[in-house]
C-alpha positions in Angstrom: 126.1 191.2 174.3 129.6 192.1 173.7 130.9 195.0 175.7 131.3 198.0 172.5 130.4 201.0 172.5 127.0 199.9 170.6 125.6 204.0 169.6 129.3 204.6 168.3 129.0 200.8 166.0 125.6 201.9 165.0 126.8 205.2 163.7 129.6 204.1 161.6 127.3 201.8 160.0 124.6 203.9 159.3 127.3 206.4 158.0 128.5 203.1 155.7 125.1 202.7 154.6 124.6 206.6 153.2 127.7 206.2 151.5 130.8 206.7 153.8 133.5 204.1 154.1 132.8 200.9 155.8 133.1 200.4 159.5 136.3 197.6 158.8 137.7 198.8 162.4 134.9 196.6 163.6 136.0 193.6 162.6 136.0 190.8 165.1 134.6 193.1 167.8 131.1 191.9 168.4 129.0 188.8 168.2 125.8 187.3 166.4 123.4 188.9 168.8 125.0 192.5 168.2 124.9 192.4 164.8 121.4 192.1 164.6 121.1 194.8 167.1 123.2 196.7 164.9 121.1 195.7 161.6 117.9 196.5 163.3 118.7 199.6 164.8 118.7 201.2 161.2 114.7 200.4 160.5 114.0 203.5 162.6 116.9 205.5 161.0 116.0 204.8 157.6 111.9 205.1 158.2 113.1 208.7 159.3 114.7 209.7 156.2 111.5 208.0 154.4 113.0 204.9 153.7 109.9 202.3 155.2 110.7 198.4 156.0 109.1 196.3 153.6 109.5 193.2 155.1 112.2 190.7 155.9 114.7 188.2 154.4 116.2 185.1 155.5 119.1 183.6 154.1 121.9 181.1 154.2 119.0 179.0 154.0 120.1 175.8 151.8 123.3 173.6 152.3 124.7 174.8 149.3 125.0 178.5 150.0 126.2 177.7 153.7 128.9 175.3 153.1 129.5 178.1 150.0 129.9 181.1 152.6 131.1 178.7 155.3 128.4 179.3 157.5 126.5 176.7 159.8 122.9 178.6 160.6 120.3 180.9 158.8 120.6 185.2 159.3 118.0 187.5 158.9 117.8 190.9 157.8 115.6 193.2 157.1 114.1 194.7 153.6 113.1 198.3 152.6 111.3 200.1 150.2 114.3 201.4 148.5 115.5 198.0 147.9 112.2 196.7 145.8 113.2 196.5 141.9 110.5 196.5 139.4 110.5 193.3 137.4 111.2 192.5 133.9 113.6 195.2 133.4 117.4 196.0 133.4 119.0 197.6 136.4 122.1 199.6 136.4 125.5 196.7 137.0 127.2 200.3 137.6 125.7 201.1 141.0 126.2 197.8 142.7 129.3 196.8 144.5 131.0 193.1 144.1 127.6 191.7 143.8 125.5 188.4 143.5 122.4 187.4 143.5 119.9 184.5 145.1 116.9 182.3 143.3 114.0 182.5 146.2 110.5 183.0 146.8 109.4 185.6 147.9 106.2 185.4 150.5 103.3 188.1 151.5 101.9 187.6 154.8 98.5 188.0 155.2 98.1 187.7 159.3 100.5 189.1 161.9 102.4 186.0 163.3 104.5 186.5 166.3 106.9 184.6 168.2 107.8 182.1 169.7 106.4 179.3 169.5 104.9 179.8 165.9 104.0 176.4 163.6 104.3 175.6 160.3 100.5 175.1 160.1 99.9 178.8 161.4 102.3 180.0 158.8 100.3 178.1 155.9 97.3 180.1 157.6 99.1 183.1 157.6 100.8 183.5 154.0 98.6 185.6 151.5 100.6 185.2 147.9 103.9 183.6 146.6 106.1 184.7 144.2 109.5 183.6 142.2 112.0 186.2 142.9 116.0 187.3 142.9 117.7 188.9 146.2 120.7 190.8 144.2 123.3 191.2 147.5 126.7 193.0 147.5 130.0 192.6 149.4 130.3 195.9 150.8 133.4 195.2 153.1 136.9 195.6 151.2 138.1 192.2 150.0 139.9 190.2 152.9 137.9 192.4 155.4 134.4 190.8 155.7 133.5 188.3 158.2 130.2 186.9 159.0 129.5 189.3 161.5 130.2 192.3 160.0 127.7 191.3 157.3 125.2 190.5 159.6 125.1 194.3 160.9 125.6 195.5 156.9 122.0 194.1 156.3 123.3 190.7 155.5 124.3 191.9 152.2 121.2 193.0 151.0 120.8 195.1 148.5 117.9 194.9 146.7 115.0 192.4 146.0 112.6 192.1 142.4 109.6 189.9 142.9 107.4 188.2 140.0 103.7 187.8 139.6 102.1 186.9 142.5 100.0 184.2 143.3 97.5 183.5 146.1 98.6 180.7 148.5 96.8 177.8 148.9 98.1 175.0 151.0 95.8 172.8 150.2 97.6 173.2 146.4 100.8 174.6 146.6 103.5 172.4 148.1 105.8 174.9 148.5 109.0 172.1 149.3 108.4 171.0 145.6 108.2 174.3 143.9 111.6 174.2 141.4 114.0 176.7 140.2 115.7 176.3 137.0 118.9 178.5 136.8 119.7 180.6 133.8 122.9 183.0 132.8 123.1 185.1 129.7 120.6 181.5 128.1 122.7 179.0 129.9 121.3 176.6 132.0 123.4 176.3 135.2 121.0 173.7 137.6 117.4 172.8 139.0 116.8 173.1 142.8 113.5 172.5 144.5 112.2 174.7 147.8 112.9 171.4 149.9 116.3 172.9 149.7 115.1 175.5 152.0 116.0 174.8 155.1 115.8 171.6 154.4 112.1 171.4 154.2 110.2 174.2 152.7 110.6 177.9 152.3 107.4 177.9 155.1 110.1 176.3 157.4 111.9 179.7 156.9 109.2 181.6 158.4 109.1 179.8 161.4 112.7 180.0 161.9 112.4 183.8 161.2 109.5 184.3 163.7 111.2 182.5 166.4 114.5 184.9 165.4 112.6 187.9 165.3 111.0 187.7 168.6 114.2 187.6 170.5 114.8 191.4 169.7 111.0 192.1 170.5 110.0 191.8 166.7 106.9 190.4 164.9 106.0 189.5 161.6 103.6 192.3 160.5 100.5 191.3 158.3 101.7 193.0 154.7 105.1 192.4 155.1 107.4 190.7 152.3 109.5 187.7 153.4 112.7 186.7 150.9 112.6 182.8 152.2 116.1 182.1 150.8 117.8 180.8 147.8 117.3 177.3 146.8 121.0 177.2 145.4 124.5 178.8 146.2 124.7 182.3 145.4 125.9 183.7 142.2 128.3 186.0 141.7 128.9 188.7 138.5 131.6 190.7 137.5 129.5 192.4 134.9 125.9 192.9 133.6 124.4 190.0 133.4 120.7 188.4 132.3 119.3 186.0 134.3 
């Protein structure tokens, strides 16, 4: 871990995250692995103010969106009940901040899997329902002041998350690698993507991946918990309210 003074880091993002400015004076001062302690060390901060974790979400999970945001792996991050949108209904563009949003699916898990060593045959066992959904992030850093890092202890950008109707998972049926997004903005059709984008393979692939992440910081994948797998495309961005 890079030698900060990690309570002090924490702080100023959880100050960030109520509202207060954000923590720019920690630009280029820790690594991968402390962001993530940074990120999680807000699940029992928020849980205390009555904010609970609802899950998880990975992302930078297709080629597009990392050679997009420059990146060269997956992040993870974690979801809350705050952040769940109801579906099929407008949300305010006012309260977000430079903001985009993701095509994914969105998985329930039905069986606690933990790490490592987890397959892709005990995830199929594992996942209780699918569902299309939209990740809507934010760029909460002032522009020219963001690095991958920094977002990686800001949540990973995530600011909320509005699932669809949800289906029960079958394997035996639902090839999740061949499940297809069609993109629409304000009615005009933008591209098609298929969940083999995901990771290259299949948004199950992200739950191993995740899993395997997880249990380096002594974390499990909880039975009832909602995964965002990652979008299927690059991310799209708004300056304004927008219907998709």
């Amino acid at each position: 871990m890079t030698d900060i003074d990690f309570d002090q880091a924490v702080e100023d993002f959880w100050q960030a995250s109520q509202g207060g400015a954000f923590p720019v004076q920690w630009q280029d001062t820790f690594d991968r692995e402390t962001a993530y302690r940074i990120c999680l060390a807000m699940i029992e901060r928020r849980s205390a103010i009555g904010d609970a974790q609802a899950g998880w979400k990975v992302g930078l999970t297709a080629k597009a969106i990392r050679e997009q945001q420059g990146a060269t792996e997956p992040v993870f991050a974690v979801l809350y009940d705050s952040g769940r949108w109801q579906s099929g209904v407008s949300h305010p563009y006012s309260d977000l901040m430079r903001p985009g949003w993701e095509n994914e699916l969105c998985l329930t898990m039905g069986v606690t899997l933990k790490g490592p060593g987890v397959t892709e045959d005990q995830v199929k066992a594992a996942v209780a329902t699918i569902a299309p959904a939209l990740e809507i992030i934010e760029q909460r850093p002032p522009p020219g002041k963001g690095s991958g890092f920094l977002s990686g202890a800001d949540n990973g950008q995530q600011r909320s998350f509005i699932v669809g109707t949800e289906t029960a998972y079958d394997a035996s049926i639902h090839d999740l690698g061949k499940a297809s997004v069609e993109v629409f903005v304000d009615g005009k059709f933008e591209e098609k993507a298929f969940g083999i984008e995901v990771m290259e393979s299949s948004p199950l692939s992200s739950i191993v991946w995740l899993t395997e992440g997880l249990s380096r910081f002594g974390h499990e994948l909880t039975a009832g918990s909602v995964v965002m797998t990652g979008s299927f495309t690059k991310q799209y961005r708004f300056e304004g309210p927008v219907e998709v």
